[in-house]
C-alpha positions as CSV (number, residue, x, y, z in Angstrom):
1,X,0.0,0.0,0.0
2,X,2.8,2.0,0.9
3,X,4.2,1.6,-2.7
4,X,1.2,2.2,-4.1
5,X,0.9,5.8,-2.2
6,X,4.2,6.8,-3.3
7,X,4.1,5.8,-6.9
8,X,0.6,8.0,-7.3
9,X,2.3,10.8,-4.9
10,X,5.4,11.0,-7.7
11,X,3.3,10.4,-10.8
12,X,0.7,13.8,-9.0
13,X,4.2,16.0,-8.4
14,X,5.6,14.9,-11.7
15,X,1.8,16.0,-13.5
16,X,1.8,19.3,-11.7
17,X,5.7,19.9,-12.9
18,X,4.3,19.2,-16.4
19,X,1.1,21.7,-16.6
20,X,3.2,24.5,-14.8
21,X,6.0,24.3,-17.6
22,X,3.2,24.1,-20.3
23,X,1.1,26.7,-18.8
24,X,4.4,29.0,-18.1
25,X,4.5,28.3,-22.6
26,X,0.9,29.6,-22.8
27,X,1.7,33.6,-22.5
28,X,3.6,35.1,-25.3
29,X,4.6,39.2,-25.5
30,X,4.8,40.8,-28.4
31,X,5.4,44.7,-29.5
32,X,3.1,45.6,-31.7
33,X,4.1,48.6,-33.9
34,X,0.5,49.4,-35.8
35,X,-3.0,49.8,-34.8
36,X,-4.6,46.4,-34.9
37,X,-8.4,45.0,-34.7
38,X,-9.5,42.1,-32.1
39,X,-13.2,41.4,-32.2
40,X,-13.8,44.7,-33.6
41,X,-11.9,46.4,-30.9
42,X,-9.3,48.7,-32.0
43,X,-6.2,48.5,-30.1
44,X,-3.6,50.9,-30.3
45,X,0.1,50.2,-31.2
46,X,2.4,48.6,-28.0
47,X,3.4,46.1,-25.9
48,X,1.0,42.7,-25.6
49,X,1.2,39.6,-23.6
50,X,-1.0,36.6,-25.6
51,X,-3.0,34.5,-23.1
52,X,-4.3,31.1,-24.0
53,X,-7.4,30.3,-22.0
54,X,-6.9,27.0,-20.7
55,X,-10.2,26.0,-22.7
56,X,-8.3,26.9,-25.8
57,X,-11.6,28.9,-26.9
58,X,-10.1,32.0,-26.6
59,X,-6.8,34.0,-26.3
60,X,-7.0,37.3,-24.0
61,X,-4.6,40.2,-25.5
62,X,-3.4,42.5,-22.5
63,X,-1.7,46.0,-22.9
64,X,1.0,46.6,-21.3
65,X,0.9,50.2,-21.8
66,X,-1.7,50.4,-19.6
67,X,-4.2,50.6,-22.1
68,X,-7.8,48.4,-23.6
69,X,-7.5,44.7,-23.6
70,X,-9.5,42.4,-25.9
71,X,-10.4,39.0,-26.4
72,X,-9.6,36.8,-29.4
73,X,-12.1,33.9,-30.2
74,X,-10.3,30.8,-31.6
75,X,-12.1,30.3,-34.9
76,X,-10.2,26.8,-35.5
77,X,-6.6,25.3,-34.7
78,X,-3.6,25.5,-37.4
79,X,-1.6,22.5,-37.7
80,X,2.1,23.1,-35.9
81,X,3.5,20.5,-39.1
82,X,1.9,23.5,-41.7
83,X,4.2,26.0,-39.5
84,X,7.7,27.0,-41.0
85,X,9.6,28.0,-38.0
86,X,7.9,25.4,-35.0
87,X,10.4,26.8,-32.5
88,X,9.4,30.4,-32.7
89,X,6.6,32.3,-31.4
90,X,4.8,35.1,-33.4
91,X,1.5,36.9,-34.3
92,X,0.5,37.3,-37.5
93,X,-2.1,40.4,-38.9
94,X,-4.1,40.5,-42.0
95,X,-3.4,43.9,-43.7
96,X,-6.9,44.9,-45.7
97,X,-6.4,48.4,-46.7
98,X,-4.8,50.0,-44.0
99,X,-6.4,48.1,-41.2
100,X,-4.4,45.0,-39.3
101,X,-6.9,42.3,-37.7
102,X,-5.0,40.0,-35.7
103,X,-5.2,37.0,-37.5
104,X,-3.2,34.4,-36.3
105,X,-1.0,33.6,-33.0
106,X,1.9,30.7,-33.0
107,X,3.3,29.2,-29.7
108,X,6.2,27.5,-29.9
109,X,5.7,23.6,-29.3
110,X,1.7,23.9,-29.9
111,X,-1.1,24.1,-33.1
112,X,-1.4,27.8,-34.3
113,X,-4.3,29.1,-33.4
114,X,-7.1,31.2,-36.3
115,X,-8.9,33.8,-34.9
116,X,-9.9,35.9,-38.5
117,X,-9.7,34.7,-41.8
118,X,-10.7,36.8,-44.6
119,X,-11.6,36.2,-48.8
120,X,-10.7,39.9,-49.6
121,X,-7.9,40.8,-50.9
122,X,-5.5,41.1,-47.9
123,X,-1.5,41.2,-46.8
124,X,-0.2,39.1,-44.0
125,X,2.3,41.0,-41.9
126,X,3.8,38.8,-39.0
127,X,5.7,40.2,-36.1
128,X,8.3,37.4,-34.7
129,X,8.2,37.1,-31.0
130,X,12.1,37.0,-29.8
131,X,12.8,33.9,-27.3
């Protein structure tokens, strides 16, 4: 019994090691240099930190400038094989005219995730998160 107590006690510490590394993966900053669009929600230009929810539903984007906030809505996953540099993190904008939506968002060791996606004419411009 006493086996059996510390076997689950090291496989629970070993877990919780796990989902603190991952979640510590989950935030990305980025500085932003342009005026971007989240849900509609005009954000000006500065420094961001990219939340995953741990539902994977949505993405919260927080000013560090002391400035609004908004929330991204995952529209669908993006297959980490389909991304072209899988150990680098970055956020990528769809340019329409001279508006930037916040399009996509890549985590290093995870699926990208889609929150707009647009049949118009449009420009990708993707700002590389240093590690």
């Amino acid at each position: 019994m006493k086996i059996k107590i510390a076997v689950t006690m090291s496989f629970v510490a070993l877990l919780a090691m796990v989902v603190g590394s991952a979640q510590a993966a989950q935030t990305v900053r980025a500085n932003i240099p342009f005026q971007f669009v989240v849900e509609g929600k005009a954000l000006p230009a500065g420094e961001y930190d990219f939340v995953r929810s741990d539902n994977e539903l949505t993405v919260r984007v927080i000013s560090q400038n002391k400035g609004p906030s908004a929330v991204a809505l995952v529209l669908t996953r993006l297959g980490q094989g389909i991304h072209t540099t899988q150990g680098d993190a970055h956020v990528v904008f769809d340019k329409i005219g001279d508006t930037y939506f916040l399009s996509e968002l890549w985590i290093p060791e995870l699926d990208g995730y889609l929150f707009h996606a647009t049949k118009q004419h449009h420009e990708h411009r993707a700002i590389n998160i240093p590690s």
